[in-house]
N, C-alpha and C positions, 0 to 999 in steps of 0.2 A: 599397390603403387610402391614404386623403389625410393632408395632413401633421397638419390639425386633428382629425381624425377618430383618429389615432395617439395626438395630446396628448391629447385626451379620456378615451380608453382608462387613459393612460399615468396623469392625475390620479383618475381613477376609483379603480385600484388603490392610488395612492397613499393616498386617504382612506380604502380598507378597512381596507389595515396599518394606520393608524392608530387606526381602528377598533377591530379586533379584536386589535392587538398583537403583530402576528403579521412576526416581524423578515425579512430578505430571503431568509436562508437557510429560514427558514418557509414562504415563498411561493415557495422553490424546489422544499419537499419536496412543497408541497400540488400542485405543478402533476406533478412525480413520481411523486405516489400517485394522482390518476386518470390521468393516463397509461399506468401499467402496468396498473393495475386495469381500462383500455378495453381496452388490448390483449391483457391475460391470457383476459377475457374472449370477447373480438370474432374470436381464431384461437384460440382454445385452449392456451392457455402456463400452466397452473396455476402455474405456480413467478413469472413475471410479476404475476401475482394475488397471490401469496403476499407478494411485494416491496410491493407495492404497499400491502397488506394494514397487512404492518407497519410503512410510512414514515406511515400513518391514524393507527396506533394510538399510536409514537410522538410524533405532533402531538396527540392526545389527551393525552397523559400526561406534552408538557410545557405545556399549558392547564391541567390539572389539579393541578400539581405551579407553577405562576407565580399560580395563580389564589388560593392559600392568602393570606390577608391575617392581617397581624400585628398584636393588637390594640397601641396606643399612645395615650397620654394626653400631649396638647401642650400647654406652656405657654410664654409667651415673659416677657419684661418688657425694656421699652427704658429705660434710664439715660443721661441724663433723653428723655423725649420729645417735650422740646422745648428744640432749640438754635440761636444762632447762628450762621451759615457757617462756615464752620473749626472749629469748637469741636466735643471729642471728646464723640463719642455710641456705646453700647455696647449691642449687642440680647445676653439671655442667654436660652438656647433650652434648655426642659428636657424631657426626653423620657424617658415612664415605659412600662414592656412590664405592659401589664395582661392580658395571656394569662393564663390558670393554669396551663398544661401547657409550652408550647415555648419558650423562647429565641429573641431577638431577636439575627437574624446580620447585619446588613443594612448597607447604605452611603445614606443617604438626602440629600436635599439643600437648603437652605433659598435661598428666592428672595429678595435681598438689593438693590431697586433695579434697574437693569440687570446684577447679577450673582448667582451663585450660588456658593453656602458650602457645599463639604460635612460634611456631618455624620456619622461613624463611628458605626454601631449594631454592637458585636461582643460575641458572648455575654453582650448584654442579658437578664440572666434574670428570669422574673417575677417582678412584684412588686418589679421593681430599677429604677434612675433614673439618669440618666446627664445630665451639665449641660455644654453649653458653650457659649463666647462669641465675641462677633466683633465686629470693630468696624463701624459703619455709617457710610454715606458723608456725610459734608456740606460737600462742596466745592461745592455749586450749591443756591440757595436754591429750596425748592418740599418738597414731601411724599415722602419715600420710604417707599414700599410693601415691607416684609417680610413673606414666607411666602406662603403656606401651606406647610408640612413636604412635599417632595412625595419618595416612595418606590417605586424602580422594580426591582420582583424577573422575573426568569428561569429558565428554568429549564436545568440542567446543558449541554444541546445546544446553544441560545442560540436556538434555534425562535420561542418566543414571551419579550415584557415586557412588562409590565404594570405600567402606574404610576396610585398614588393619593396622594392628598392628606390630611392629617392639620393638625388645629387649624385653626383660625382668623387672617384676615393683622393684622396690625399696622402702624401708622404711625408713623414720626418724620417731626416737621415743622420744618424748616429755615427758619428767619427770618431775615432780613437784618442783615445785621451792621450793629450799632446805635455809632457813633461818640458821644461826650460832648459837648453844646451848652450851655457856658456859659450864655449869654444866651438871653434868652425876653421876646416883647415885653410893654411895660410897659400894653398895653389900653387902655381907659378908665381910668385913675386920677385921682382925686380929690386935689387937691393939699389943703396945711397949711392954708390960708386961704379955703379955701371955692368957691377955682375949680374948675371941673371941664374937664380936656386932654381933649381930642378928640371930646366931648361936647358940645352948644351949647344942650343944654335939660335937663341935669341926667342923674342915675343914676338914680333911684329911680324904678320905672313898675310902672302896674298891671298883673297878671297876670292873675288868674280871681278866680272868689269860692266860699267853702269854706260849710261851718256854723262857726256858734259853738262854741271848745271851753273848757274853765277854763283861765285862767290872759293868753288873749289879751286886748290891750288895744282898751278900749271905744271909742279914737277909729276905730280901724280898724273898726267895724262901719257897714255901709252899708246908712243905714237905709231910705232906699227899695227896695231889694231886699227887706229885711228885711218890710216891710209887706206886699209882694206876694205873699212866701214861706210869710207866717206865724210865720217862725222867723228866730233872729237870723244872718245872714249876714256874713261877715268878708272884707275884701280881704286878696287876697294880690300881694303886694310883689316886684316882682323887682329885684335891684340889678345894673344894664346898668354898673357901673362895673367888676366882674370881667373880664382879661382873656377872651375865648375864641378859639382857636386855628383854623384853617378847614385842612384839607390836602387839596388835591383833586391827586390823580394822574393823570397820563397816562397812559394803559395804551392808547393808540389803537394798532394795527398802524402808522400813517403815519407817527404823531410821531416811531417810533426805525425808519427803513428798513432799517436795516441789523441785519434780526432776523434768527432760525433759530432754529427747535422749538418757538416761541412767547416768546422770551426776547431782548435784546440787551444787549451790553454799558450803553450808557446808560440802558437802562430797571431794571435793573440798580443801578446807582449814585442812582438817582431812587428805589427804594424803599428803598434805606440810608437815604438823606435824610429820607423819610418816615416810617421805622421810629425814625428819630435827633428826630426834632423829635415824637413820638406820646412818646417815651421822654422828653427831657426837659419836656415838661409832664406827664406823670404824676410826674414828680420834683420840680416847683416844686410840684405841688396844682393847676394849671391846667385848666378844660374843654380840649380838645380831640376834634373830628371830623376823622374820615379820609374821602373821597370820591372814588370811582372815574371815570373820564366813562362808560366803557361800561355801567357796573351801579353799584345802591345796597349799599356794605360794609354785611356784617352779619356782626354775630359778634365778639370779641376784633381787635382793630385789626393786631398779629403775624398771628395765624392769615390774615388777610385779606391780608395783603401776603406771607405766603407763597406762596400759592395763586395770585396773581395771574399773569395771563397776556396777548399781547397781544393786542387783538382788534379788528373794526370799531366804528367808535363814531362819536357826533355830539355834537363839544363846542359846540356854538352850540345846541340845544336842552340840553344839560349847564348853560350858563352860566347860560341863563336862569331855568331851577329855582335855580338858584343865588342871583342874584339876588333872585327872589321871594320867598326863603325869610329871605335877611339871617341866617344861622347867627352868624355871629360877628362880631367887629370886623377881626381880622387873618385874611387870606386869603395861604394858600402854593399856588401853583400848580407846581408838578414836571414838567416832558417834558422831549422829547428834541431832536435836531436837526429833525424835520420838525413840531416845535412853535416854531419861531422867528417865523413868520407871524403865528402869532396870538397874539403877546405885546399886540399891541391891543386887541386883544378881553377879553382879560383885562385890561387896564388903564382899560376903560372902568368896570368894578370899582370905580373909585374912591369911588363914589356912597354903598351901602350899604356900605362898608367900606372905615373911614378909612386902613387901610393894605392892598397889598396887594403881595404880593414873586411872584417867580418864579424855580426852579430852572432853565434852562439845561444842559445834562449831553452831552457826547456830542461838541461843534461850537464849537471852541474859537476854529479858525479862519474861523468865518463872517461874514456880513454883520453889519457893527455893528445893535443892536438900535433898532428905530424904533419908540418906542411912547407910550404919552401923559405926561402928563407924575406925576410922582409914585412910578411905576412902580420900583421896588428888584428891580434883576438880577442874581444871582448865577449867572454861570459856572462850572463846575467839571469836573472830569476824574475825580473821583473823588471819595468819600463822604468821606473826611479834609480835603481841600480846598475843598468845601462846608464843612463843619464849623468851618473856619479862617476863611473868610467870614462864615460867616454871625455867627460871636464879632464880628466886626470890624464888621457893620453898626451904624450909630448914629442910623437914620433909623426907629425903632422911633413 
């Protein structure tokens, strides 16, 4: 027999036990009991038959005796379910024996992230409840996966085990620790005397046009639509003097090379930054979008920067949606070291959006930055020293 022809054999069995649950000493007995059972047969050794007979019945009766399942009713609740990196998070696991008859003896165990919690079930009697807790990991920002309850009984000989699953899994979601940023740029603002900064044709622009409702005012209705429509038509007003916020992240695989498991240290400190500057404009009342290069964020802005991971992407078709689109006044651009290149590209930016900075993260000691002019750089090593900078910028 050849050597791959061996491992085939050897993986074969392997996926049966798995299978059928049937442990090594089980796949000892079974090769045991027709063995004797050929040979009791094959020369006549009744008492070979007999052995045989009983190592069958045996494996029978611990399939039968591992196969009993216990009923239980799972519930979990994570405290809170959603936290900052470091910040203590607590799953509590409550397991009820909805049998009527038997008692819950068991050792079961919950799936916690990359680790497992056991969970003691000892003379769980029915109709009785049992609670306990654990802390959950969040030392690394991303989603941890708990549960499902998974429970694996045997029986007496240790032949066969059999495991199943109870309840439903749960998530805590790990967001990026969110550092305090004083300062937040001042936008379009309309000065005391009627100038308008960084504006050169005013705030006030049209948007769309609605119906007429009570109470709005009559210079606002535009009455050539209004003729055309039949019905009184009203402009609607947008005031461009609001600031709004642009953060486009770098999530490319290139910009942070020096990644592993989809994550690197700079990429890393780049969505503290961004989870830090989303946090204080929902704190001044500011708009604020978040923006990925590889994908368009949807969903809670945290949630999206938990989840985020690194991946192929094309920021030169990114920039130009970007562009086209003019989202806001103030544009944050966030990478890593192998984002140093295209800090030009991003500063050609300057056009639709009178200011535009760039996070740096990762590459302290690299080439000085060469990029167009206007262009506000901040360096950083880490999410507090971002933070410190970025207080200190005055080119708002």
């Amino acid at each position: 027999m050849t050597s791959g022809t061996s491992a085939g054999v050897r993986d074969g069995i392997r996926r049966w036990r798995e299978l059928t649950g049937v442990t090594a000493r089980g796949f000892g007995i079974v090769v045991a009991a027709l063995g004797l059972l050929a040979a009791g047969f094959r020369y006549g050794y009744p008492d070979l038959a007999v052995l045989g007979a009983a190592a069958g019945v045996a494996l029978v009766c611990a399939v039968a005796f591992a196969s009993w399942r216990p009923g239980l009713g799972v519930e979990r609740v994570a405290e809170p379910d959603r936290v900052a990196r470091g910040e203590a998070a607590r799953m509590t696991l409550t397991v009820r024996n909805t049998s009527r008859l038997r008692a819950a003896n068991l050792v079961a165990t919950d799936r916690c992230g990359n680790r497992t919690v056991p969970v003691p079930l000892l003379r769980l009697r029915p109709g009785r409840d049992t609670t306990v807790g654990y802390p959950v990991p969040t030392s690394r920002r991303g989603i941890v996966a708990v549960g499902p309850l998974r429970v694996n009984r045997g029986d007496p000989l240790g032949l066969v085990t059999l495991s199943r699953t109870y309840g439903g899994p749960a998530e805590v979601w790990v967001h990026p620790r969110i550092h305090l940023l004083r300062a937040v740029p001042a936008g379009m603002a309309r000065s005391l005397d009627g100038r308008i900064d960084k504006v050169p044709h005013g705030t006030i622009t049209f948007d769309a046009l609605r119906e007429y409702v009570i109470g709005d005012e009559l210079r606002r209705v535009h009455w050539r639509s209004s003729a055309k429509v039949g019905e009184l038509m009203v402009r609607e007003q947008l005031d461009t003097s609001e600031p709004t916020i642009v953060v486009l992240l770098d999530d490319r695989a290139a910009a942070h090379p020096e990644h592993k498991d989809g994550t690197a240290d700079s990429f890393e400190v780049a969505c503290e930054a961004a989870a830090s500057i989303v946090a204080a404009a929902a704190r001044e009342d500011i708009p604020v979008s978040l923006h990925l290069v590889t994908d368009v964020a949807s969903g809670p802005y945290l949630d999206v920067l938990a989840q985020a991971t690194l991946r192929p992407g094309d920021l030169a078709a990114t920039l130009r949606r970007v562009r086209a689109q003019r989202l806001g006044d103030t544009l944050v651009f966030l990478t890593g070291p192998g984002g140093r290149g295209d800090l030009g590209a991003v500063s050609a930016l300057r056009g639709p959006y009178p200011v535009v900075m760039a996070g740096l993260f990762g590459d302290r000691d690299g080439a000085p930055v060469s990029s167009g002019e206007g262009l506000i750089v901040i360096e950083a090593a880490d999410g507090a020293e971002f933070a410190v900078a970025w207080d200190g910028v005055r080119g708002w």
